[in-house]
TORGU-290025 format. One record per residue (C-alpha): residue number from 1; residue in three letters; x, y, z. Coordinates in pm, 1 decimal, padded with zeros to 6 digits, m for minus. Example, Ala and Ser with C-alpha at 12.3 -4.5 7.8 and 13.67 -1.06 7.14 Angstrom:
2
+-----+---------+----------+----------+----------+
! num ! residuo !       px !       py !       pz !
+-----+---------+----------+----------+----------+
!   1 !     ALA !  01230.0 ! m00450.0 !  00780.0 !
!   2 !     SER !  01367.0 ! m00106.0 !  00714.0 !
+-----+---------+----------+----------+----------+
! end
This chain:
116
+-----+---------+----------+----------+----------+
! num ! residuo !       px !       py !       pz !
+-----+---------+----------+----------+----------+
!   1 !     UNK !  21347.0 !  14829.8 !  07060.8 !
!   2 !     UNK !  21433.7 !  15193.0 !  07048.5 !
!   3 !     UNK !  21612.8 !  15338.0 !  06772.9 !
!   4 !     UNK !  21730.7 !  15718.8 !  06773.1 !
!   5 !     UNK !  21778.8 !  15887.9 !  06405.5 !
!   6 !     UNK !  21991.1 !  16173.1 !  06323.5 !
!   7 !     UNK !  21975.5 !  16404.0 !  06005.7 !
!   8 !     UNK !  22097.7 !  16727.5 !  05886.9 !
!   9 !     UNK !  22503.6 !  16778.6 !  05918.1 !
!  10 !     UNK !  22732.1 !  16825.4 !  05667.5 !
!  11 !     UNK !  22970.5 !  17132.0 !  05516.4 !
!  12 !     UNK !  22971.8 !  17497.8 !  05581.1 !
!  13 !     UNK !  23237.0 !  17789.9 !  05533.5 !
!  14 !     UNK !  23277.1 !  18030.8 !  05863.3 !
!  15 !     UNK !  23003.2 !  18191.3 !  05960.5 !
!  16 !     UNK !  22729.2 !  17963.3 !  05816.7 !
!  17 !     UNK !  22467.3 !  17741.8 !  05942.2 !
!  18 !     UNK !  22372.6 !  17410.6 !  05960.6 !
!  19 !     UNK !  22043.5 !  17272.1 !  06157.6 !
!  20 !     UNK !  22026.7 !  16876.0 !  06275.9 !
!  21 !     UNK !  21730.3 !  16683.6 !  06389.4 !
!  22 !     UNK !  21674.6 !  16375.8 !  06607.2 !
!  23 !     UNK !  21402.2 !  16132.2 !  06646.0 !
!  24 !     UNK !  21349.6 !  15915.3 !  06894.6 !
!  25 !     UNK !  21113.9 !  15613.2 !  06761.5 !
!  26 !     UNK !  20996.3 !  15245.3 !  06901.5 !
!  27 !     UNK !  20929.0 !  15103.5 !  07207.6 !
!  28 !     UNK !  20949.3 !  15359.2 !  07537.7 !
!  29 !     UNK !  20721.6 !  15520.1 !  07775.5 !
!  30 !     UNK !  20881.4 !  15834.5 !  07808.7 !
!  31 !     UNK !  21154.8 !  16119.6 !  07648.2 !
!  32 !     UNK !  21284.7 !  16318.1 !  07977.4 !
!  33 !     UNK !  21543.6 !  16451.3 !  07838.6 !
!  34 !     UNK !  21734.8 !  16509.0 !  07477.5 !
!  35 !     UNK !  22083.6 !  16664.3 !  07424.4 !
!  36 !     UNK !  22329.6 !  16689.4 !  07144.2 !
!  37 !     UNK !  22749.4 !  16581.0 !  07232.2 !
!  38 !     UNK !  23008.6 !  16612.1 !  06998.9 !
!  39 !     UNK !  23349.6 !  16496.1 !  06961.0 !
!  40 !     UNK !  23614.2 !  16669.8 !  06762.8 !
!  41 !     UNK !  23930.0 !  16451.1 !  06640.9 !
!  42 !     UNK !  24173.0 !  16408.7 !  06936.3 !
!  43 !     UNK !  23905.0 !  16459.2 !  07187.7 !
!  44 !     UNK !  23662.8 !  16374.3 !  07400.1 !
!  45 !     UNK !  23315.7 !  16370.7 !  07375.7 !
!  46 !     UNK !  23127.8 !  16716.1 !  07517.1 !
!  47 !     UNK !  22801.1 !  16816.9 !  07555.5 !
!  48 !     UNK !  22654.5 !  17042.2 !  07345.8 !
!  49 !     UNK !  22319.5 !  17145.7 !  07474.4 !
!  50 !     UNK !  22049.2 !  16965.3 !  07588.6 !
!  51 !     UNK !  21639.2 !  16968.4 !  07647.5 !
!  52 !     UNK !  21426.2 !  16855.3 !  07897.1 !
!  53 !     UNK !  21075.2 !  16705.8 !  07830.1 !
!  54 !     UNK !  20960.3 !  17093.2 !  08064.3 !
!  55 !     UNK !  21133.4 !  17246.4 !  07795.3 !
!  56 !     UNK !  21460.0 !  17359.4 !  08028.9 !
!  57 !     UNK !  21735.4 !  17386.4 !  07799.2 !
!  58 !     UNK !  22124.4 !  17390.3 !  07867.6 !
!  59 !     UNK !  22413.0 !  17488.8 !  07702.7 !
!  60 !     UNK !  22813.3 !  17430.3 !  07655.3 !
!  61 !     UNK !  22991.3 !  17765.0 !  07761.7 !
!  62 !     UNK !  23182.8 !  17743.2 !  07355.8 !
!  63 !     UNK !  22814.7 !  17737.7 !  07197.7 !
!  64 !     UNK !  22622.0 !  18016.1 !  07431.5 !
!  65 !     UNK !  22455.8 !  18311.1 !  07215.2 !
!  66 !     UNK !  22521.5 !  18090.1 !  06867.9 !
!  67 !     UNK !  22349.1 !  17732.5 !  06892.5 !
!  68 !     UNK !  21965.9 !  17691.9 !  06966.0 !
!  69 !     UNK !  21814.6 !  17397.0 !  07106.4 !
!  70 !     UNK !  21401.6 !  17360.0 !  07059.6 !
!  71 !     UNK !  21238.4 !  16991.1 !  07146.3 !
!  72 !     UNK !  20898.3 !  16832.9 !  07009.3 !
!  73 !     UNK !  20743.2 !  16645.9 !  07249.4 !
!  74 !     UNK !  20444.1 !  16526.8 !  07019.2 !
!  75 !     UNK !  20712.5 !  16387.9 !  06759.0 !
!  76 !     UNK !  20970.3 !  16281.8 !  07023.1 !
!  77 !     UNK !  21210.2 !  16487.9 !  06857.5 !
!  78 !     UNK !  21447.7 !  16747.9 !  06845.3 !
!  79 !     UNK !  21635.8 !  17028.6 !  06637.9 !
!  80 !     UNK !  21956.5 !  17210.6 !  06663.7 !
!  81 !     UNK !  21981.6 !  17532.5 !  06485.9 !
!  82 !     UNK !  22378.1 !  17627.3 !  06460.9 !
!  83 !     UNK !  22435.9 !  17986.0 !  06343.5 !
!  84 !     UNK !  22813.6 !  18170.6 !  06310.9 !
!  85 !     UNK !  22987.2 !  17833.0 !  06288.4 !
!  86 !     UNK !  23331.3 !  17842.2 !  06361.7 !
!  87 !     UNK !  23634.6 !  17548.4 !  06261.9 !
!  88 !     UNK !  23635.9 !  17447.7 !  06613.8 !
!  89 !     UNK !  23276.3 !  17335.1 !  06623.9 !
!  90 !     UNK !  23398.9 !  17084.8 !  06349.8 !
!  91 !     UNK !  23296.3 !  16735.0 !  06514.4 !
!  92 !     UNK !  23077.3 !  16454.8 !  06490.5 !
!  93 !     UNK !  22804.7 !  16511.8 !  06693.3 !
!  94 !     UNK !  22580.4 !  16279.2 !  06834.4 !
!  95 !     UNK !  22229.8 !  16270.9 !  06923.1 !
!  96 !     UNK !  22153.8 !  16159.8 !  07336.5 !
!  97 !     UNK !  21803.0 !  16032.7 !  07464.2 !
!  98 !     UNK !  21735.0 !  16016.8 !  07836.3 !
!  99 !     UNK !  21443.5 !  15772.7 !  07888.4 !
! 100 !     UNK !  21495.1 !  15732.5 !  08251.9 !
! 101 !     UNK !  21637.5 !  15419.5 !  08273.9 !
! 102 !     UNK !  22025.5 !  15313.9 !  08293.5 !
! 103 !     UNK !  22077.0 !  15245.8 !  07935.1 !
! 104 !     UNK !  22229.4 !  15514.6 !  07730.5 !
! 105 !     UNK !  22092.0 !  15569.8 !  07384.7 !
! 106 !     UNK !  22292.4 !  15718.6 !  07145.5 !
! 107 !     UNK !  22216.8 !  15796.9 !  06741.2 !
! 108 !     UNK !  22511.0 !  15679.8 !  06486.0 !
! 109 !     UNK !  22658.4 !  16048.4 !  06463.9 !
! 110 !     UNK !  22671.2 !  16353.1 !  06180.8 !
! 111 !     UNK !  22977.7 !  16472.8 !  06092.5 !
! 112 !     UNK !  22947.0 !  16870.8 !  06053.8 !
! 113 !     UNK !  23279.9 !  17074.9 !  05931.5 !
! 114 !     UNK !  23343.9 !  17381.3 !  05916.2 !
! 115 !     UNK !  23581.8 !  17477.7 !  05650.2 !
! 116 !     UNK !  23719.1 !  17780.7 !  05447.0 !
+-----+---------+----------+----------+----------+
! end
């Protein structure tokens, strides 16, 4: 059984930062990939960036220069820093693992808003 766990989210005024984590834990030979989605009220669910298990990294065009995606392969986990939020990256964003198979695994989601 696999279980993915998300932490970190929460409030922040304009311009602030917030930094979320994901763990993968349980039974799995190998993490190929990891990537963070969100999903904003009235829409649909986006990629935000994403890591491979090489360390190649990939980005949503709305998040380019201000997010920063780093992976650790040793704890199967991985960390978004968000700098110079803005109200449009409010969401809940969820944490994706890519373990090769055709299962999608998916954390519960973290709700981050940002709010004057």
């Amino acid at each position: 059984q696999v279980q993915i766990v998300e932490s970190g989210g929460g409030s922040v005024q304009p311009g602030g930062s917030l930094r979320l984590s994901c763990a993968a834990s349980g039974e799995f030979f190998k993490i190929y990939a990891m990537g963070w989605y969100r999903q904003g009220p009235g829409n649909q669910r986006e990629l935000v960036a994403s890591i491979t298990d090489d360390s190649r990294s990939h980005y949503g065009d709305s998040v380019k220069g201000r997010f920063t995606i780093s992976g650790d392969t040793t704890k199967n986990a991985m960390s978004l820093e968000m700098n110079s939020l803005k109200p449009e990256d409010t969401a809940v964003y969820f944490c994706n693992v890519d373990f090769g198979t055709a299962t999608e695994y998916w954390g519960q989601g973290t709700q981050v808003t940002v709010s004057s």
